[in-house]
N, C-alpha and C positions, 0 to 999 in steps of 0.2 A: 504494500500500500504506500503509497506517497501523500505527501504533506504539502501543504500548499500556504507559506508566510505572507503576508502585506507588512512590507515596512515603506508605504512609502510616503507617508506623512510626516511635516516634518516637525512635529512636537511641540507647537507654537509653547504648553503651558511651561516646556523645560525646558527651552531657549535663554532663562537669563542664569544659568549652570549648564548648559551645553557649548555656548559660545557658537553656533553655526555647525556644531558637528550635530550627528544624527542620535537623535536619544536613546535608540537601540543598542548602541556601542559604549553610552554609562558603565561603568562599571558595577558589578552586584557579586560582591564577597568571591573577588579573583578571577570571575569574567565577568564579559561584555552581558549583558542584556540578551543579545541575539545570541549567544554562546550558546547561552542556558536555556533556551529554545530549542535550539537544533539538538542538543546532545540528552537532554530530556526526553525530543522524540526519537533519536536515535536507541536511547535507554529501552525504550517502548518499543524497539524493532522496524523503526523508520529510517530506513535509508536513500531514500529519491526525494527531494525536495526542489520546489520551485519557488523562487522569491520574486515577489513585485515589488519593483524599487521605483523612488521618482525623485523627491529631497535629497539632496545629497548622495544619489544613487551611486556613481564612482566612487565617493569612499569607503562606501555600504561594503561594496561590492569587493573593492580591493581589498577590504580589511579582514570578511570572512572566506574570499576567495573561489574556487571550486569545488571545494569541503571536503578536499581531501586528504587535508592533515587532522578533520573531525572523524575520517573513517567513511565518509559519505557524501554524495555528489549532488550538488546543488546545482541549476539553472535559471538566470537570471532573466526577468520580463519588465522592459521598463513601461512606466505610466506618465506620460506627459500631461496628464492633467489630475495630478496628483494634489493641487491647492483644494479638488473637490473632495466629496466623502468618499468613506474607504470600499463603498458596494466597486465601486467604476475599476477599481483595483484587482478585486476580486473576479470581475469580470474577462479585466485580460488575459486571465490566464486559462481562460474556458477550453483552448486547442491543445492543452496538456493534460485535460484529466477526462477519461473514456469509459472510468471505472470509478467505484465510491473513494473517497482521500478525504485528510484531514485537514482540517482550517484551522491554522494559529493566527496569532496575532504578536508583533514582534516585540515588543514590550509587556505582554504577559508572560509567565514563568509559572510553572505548576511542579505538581507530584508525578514524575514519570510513571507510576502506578496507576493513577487517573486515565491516561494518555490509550495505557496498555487496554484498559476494559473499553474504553470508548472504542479504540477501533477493530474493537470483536463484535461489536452491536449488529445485528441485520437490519439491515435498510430497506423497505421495499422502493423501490425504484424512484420515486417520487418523493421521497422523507428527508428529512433532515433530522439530526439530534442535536443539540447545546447541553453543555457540562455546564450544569447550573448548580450554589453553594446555597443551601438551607440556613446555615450558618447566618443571620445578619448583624453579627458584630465581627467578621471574616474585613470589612472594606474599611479605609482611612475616612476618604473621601463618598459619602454615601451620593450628594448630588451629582458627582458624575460619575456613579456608577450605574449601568444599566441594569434595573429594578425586572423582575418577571413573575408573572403571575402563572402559575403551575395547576390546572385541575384534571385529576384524572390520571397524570403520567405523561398527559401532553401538554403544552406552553400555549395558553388563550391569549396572553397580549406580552409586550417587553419595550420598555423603555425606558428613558433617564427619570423623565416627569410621569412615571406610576404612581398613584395615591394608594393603588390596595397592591399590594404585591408578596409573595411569602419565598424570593430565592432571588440569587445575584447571577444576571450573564459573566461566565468565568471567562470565554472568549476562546472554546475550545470547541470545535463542531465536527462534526461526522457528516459529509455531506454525499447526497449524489450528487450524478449531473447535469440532473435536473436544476439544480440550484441558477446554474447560468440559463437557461432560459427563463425561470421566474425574477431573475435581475436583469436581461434584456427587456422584459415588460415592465420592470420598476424605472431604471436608469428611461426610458421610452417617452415618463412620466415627468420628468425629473426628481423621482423620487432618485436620490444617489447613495444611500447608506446599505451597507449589507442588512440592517438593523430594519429597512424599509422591506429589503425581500423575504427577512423573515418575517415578518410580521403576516404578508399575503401567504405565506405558507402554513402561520398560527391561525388565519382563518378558517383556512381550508381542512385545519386537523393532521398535519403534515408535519407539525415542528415537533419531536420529538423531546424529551426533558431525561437527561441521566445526570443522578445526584454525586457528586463526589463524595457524598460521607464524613465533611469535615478535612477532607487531605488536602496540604497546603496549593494555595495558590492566590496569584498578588498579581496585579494591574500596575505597574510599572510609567504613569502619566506624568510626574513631578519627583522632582528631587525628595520631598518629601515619601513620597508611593516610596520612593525607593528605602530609603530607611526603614520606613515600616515593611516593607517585602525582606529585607534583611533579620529583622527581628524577628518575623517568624518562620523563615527559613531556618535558623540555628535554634530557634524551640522545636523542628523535626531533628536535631542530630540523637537523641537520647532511642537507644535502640529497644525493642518491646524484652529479649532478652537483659539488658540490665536490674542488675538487683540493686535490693537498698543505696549503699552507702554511694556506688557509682551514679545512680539514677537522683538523689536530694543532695550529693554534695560534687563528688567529681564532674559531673558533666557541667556543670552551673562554672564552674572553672578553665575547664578544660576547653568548653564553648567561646570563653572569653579570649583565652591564649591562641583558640583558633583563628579567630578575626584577625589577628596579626600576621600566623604564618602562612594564609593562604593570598596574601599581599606579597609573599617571598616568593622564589621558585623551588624553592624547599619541596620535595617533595614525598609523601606516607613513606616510603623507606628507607630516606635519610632520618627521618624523625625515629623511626624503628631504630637505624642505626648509634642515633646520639643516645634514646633511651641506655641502649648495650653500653654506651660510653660515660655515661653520667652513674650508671652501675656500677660498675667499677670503680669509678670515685668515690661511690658512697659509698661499698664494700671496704676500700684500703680506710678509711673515718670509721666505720663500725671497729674494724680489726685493733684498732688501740685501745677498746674496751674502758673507756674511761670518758669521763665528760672533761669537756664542752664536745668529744666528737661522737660520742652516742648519740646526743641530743640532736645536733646537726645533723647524724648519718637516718635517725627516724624521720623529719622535717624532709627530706631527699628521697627517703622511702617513700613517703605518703606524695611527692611531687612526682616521683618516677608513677607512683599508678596514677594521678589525674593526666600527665602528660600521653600515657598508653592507651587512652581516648582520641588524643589526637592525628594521632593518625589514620584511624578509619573515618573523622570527623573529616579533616583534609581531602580524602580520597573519594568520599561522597559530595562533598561542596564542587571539589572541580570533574566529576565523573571518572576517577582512577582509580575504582574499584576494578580487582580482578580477582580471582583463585590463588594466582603466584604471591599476591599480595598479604593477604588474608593467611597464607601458608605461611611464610616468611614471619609476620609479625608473631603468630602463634610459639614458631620456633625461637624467634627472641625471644619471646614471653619467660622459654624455660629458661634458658642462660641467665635472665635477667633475675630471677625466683633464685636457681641456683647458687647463684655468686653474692647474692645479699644474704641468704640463708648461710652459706660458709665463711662469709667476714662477720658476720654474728658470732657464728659458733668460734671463730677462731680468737676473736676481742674477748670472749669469757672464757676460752684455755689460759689463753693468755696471762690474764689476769689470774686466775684461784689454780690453773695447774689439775685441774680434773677432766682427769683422761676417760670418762662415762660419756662426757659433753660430743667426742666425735660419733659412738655409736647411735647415739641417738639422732644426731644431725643427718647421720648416712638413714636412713630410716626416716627421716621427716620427708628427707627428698624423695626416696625411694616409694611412699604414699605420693607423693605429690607427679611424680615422671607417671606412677602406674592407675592413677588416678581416669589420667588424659590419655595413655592409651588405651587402657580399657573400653571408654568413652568411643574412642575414635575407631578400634577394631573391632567392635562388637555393631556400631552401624557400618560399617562395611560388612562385616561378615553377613550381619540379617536382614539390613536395608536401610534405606535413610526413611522409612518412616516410622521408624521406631522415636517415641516420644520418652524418654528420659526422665524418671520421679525421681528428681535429687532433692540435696534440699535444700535448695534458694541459698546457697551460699557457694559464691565464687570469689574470684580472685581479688574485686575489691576488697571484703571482708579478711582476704589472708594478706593481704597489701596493708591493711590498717593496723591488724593484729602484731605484726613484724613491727611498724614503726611504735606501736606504744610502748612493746616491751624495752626497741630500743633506746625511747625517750624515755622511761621510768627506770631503767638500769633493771629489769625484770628480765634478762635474756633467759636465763635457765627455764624459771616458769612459763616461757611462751613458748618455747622450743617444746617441752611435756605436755603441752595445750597443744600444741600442730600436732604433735606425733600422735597424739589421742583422737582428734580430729581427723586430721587423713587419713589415717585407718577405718575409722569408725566409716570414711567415707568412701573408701574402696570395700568396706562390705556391703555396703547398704547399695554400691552399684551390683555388688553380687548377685545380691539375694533377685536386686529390681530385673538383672540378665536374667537370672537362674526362672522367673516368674513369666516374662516373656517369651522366653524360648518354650517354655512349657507353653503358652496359651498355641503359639505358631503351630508348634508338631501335634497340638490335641486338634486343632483347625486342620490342619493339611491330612490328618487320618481321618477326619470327619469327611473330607471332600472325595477322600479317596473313595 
């Protein structure tokens, strides 16, 4: 399926923070506006896009190119009367789509999840759909946003000056291509807004309504849109797997520090890699077992786990999420664990000279290494939909555990607490295998 942008307006209301350049190329937390369009739909499985440009069309264009450093190949349609509404836009690109595609708009920004169900929707031949937000406290600016009235599952009216209305045009559509002939009869009119041909298609029972459920997405009109799009883009970084201490204190942190490094070219594996490095620092502070550098080496512990947020936070903001990625960082994760775990243990040999302190140290690790592969061979071995009843405690809470004991001068006790704890939680994956695999094999004799 291919997508179909209009950028070719040229932002009169963010002209006095654009200076003449085109508002789609604003910056939004490490790219452009149109960036995060394109790779959003690309996220979604869109790769063919055709862009209508007019405003500044040349820099548009130079600046995103033929999309193939995004991975996907774009085709450029200019509009020469691009001072009018944006239907005339939509229009010209009528001799590129043959088949249903999707309608952005270059200054909105969504949830690539939205994007994905939108364009699985069936269309009959003649329909259109709009990704409309239920949500009404979702918008900055409510009067210029386009207000709709939803009965039924299909959209009766839409526009800025709605008085009764119960959902917001998000500015994401599913169309056929039908669409261009029902804006040949509008534009005909001088009706010239895309906003006018849909509206003859709300009469006719034709406009379709898909809710997004609350998943983010922002209208990008003013310097101001844009801040608030920024703000709640980074309240999406908190993952639905985070537990407590990650989810109320690290991400609130971790969020913050991110807004900086995605302004760098830093990128998720270097950050993976400084982690590994700033480890090791606070490991050689832990191994002198004595304050002021216990104190400082727990302060570094509790800083290494907010910071190991940021790099999947990085990697989701600019779309550099992969597998290799995701692998990688897990594998720091251990080295990282490891090597603070043994400048603990070795800061309290150190100091009192008791040699019990290594075995138990080999042993807190050894739950902790068999922990994660258990974890990770036993869904390969039976499947990835195997659902996992742990117990809501992960690496945040052993990341916070490590730094208290180091801050309190309490290493011994905490070291007896993990060892107690990781055990207790490599059996309890036991027993949840051992209970699973029974349910499977009594299942698979039953079908038999």
């Amino acid at each position: 399926m291919k997508a179909l942008i209009i950028a070719a307006g040229n932002g009169t209301r963010m002209q006095s923070v654009t200076h003449g350049r085109h508002k789609s190329l604003m910056n939004l937390l490490g790219l452009k506006i149109i960036e995060r369009v394109i790779l959003g739909a690309k996220e979604a499985g869109i790769f063919e896009f055709v862009v209508v440009i007019g405003y500044k069309g040349e820099e548009l264009e130079e600046s995103i190119g033929d999309g193939s450093r995004f991975g996907v190949s774009i085709t450029f349609v200019h509009n020469s009367n691009w001072e009018k509404a944006n239907g005339i836009s939509v229009f010209k690109a009528k001799d590129y789509f043959k088949e249903n595609f999707i309608l952005l708009m270059s200054d909105h920004v969504f949830d690539w999840k939205t994007l994905f169900q939108l364009k699985r929707i069936k269309l009959k031949k003649d329909e259109c759909t709009l990704a409309i937000d239920k949500n009404l406290d979702s918008v900055l600016d409510i009067d210029d946003t386009t207000k709709v009235l939803i009965k039924n599952s299909r959209i009766s009216s839409l526009s800025k000056d709605l008085d009764a209305y119960n959902a917001y045009d998000t500015g994401m559509f599913l169309c056929s291509p039908n669409i261009f002939a029902v804006l040949n009869e509008t534009i005909s009119r001088h009706k010239n807004s895309l906003s006018d041909g849909m509206r003859e298609l709300a009469k006719e029972g034709k406009l379709r309504a898909f809710d997004i459920k609350g998943k983010f997405w922002s209208d990008c009109d003013t310097y101001a849109d844009i801040k608030f799009a920024e703000k709640k883009l980074l309240k999406t970084l908190p993952k639905s797997e985070d537990y407590f201490i990650a989810r109320n204190f690290n991400r609130k942190v971790s969020a913050f520090i991110t807004r900086f490094l995605i302004k760098t070219p830093i990128t998720p594996n270097m950050i993976s890699l400084g982690i590994l490095g700033l480890a090791t620092v606070t490991s050689v502070l832990l191994a002198q077992g004595t304050y002021p550098w216990l104190l400082i080496g727990g302060i570094l512990i509790q800083l290494i786990s907010i910071l190991d947020g940021c790099d999947g936070e990085v990697a989701r903001l600019k779309f550099k999420q992969s597998n290799w990625g995701a692998w990688f960082d897990g594998t720091m994760d251990k080295y990282v664990d490891t090597i603070i775990v043994t400048g603990l243990a070795y800061g309290l040999w150190n100091i009192t000279g008791n040699i019990l302190i290594w075995p138990i140290t080999i042993f807190v690790l050894l739950g902790l290494i068999t922990d994660s592969y258990m974890h990770m061979k036993f869904k390969r071995v039976v499947g990835n939909l195997i659902k996992w009843k742990g117990l809501g405690v992960e690496r945040d809470l052993w990341m916070l555990t490590l730094a208290i004991g180091a801050m309190t001068n309490q290493v011994f006790l905490i070291l007896i607490f993990l060892l107690v704890f990781m055990h207790y939680k490599v059996f309890s994956r036991l027993t949840t295998a051992k209970r699973i695999s029974e349910e499977i094999d009594t299942s698979s004799i039953q079908k038999v």
